[in-house]
C-alpha positions as CSV (number, residue, x, y, z in Angstrom):
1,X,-59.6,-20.6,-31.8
2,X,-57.1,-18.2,-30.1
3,X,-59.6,-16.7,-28.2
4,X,-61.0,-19.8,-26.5
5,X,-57.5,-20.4,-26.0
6,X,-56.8,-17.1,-24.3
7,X,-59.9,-18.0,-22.4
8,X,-58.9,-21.3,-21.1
9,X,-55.4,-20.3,-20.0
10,X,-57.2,-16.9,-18.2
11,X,-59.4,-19.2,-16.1
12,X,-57.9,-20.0,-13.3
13,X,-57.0,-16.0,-13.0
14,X,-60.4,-14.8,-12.7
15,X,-61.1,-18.5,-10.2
16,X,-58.5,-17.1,-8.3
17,X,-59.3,-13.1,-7.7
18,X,-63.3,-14.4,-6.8
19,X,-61.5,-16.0,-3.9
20,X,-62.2,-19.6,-5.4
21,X,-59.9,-22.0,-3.8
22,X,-59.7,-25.7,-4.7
23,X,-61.0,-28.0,-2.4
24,X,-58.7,-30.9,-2.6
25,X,-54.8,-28.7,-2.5
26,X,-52.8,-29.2,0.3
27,X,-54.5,-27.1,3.3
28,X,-57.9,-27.4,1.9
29,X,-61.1,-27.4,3.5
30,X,-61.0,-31.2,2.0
31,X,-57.9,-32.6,3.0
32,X,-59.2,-31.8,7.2
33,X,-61.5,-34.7,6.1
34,X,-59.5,-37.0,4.7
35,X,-59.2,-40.6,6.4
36,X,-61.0,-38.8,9.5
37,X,-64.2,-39.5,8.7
38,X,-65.8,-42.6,10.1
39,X,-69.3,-43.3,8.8
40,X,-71.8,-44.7,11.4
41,X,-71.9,-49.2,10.4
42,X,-74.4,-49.7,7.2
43,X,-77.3,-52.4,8.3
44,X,-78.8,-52.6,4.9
45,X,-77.0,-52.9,1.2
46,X,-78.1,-49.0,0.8
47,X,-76.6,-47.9,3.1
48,X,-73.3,-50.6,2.7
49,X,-72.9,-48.6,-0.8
50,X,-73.5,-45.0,0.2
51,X,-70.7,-46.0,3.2
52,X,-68.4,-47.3,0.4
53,X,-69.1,-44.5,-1.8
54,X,-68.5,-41.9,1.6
55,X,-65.0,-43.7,2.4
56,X,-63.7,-43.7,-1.8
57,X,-63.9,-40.0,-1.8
58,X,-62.7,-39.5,1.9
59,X,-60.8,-42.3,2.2
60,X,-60.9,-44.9,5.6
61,X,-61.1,-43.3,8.6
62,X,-57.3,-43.7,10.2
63,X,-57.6,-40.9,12.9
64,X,-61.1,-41.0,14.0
65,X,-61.5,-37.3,14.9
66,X,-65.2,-37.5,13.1
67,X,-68.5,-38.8,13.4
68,X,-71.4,-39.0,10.2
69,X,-74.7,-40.2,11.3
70,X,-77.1,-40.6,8.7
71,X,-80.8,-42.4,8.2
72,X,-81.2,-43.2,4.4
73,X,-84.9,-43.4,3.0
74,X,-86.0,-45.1,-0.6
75,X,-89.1,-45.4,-2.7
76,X,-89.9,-47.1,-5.4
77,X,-92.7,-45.7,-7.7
78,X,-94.1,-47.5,-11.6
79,X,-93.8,-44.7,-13.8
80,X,-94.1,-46.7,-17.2
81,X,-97.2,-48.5,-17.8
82,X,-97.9,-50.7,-21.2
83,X,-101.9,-51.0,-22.0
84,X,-101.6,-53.9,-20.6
85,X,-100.7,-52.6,-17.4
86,X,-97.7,-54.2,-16.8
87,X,-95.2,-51.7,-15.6
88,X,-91.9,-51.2,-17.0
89,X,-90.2,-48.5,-16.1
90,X,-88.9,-47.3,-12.3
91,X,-87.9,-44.5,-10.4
92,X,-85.9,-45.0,-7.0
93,X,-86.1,-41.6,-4.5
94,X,-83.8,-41.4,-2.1
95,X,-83.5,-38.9,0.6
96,X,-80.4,-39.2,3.4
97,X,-80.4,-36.6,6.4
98,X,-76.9,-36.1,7.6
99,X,-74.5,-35.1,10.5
100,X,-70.7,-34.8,11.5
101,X,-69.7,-34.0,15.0
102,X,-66.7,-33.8,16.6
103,X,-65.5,-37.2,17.8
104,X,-63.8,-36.1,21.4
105,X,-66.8,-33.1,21.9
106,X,-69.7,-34.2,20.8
107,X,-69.8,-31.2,18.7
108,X,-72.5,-31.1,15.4
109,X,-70.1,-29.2,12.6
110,X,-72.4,-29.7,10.1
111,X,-76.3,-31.3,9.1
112,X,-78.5,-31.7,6.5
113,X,-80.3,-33.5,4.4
114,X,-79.3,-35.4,0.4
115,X,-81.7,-36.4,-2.0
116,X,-82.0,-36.9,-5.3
117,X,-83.3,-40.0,-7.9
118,X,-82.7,-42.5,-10.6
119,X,-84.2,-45.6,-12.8
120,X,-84.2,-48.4,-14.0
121,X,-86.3,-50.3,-16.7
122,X,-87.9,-53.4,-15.7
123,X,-88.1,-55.1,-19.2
124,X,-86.7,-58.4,-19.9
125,X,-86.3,-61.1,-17.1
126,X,-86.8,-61.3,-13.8
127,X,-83.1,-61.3,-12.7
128,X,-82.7,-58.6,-14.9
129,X,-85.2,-56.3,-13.4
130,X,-83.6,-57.8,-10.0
131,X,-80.0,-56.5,-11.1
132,X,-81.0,-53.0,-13.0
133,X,-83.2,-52.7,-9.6
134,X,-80.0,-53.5,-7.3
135,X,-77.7,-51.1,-9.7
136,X,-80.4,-48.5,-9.2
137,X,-80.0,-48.3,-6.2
138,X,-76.5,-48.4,-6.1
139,X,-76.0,-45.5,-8.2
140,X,-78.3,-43.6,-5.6
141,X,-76.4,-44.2,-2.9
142,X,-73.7,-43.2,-4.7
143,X,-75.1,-39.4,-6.3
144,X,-76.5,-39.0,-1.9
145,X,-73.1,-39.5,-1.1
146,X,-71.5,-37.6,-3.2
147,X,-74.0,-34.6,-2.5
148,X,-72.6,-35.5,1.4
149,X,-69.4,-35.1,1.3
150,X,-69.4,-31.8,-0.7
151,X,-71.8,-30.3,1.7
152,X,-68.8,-31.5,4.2
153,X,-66.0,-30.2,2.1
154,X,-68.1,-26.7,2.0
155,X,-69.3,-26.7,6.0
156,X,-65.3,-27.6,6.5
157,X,-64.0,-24.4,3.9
158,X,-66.9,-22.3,6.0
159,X,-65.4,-23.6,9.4
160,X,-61.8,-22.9,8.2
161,X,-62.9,-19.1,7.0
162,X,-64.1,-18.4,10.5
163,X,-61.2,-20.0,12.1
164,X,-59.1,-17.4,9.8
165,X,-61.0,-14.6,10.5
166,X,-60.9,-15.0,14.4
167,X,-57.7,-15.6,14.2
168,X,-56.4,-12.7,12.1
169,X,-59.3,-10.5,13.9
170,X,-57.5,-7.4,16.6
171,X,-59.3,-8.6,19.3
172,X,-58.3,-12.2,19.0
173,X,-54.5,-11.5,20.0
């Protein structure tokens, strides 16, 4: 038990001499983002809860000094068929491409591209297919987003390395 002990209270050491920072501490590559990331307006409920999910882990935009653009794409596939061939089992895909640019430049920081998966069962009722379908869903939107913003929170820490390395570079003086 002291071992693991030793281990546990060694950990943030040997974080700290790979050059692991924490994302979220005051000066982070996270905090640039905070409440300055305005998500394009969701037209559909997708893309309503991958917004939401965008603006709990950045907060509201208050300065707007960046722009996310993103297209979301689902599908819905039967993957669990009875003899009878009623299905009752579904997967939801979801794929969202990405990008931030610099509100008064134009400029693209960062782009890509999220995607991931879930289910649901479709036994039972049809309003609870309907609700396990529309809970899905929302879970998808919120494991894309989620895969967003730490791409953002890594592009930002990349940005901020550069921005330190010109900086501190001979020439830049």
């Amino acid at each position: 038990m002291g071992t693991d002990r030793r281990t546990f209270l060694l950990m943030p050491l040997a974080l700290a001499a790979c050059g692991f920072t924490p994302a979220y501490k005051k000066g982070g590559p996270a905090e640039a983002l905070l409440g300055q990331v305005r998500a394009a307006d969701p037209d559909t409920k997708e893309a309503f809860a991958f917004v939401q999910r965008i603006e709990e882990r950045l907060g509201r935009p208050e300065r707007h000094l960046y722009d996310l653009d993103y297209a979301i794409t689902t599908k819905t596939d039967g993957v669990g068929v009875t003899a009878d061939n009623r299905t009752t089992r579904y997967n939801i895909s979801g794929v969202v491409t990405f990008r931030i640019s610099d509100t008064l430049s134009g400029t693209v920081l960062a782009s890509g591209r999220a995607q991931s998966f879930t289910a649901f069962n479709a036994t039972g009722s049809t309003v609870a297919m309907l609700a396990a379908e529309e809970d899905a869903q929302s879970r998808l939107m919120s494991i894309l987003a989620d895969q967003v913003v730490a791409r953002l929170i890594a592009e930002m820490a990349a940005l901020q390395r550069r921005n330190s390395a010109r900086a501190s570079s001979p020439s830049a003086g």
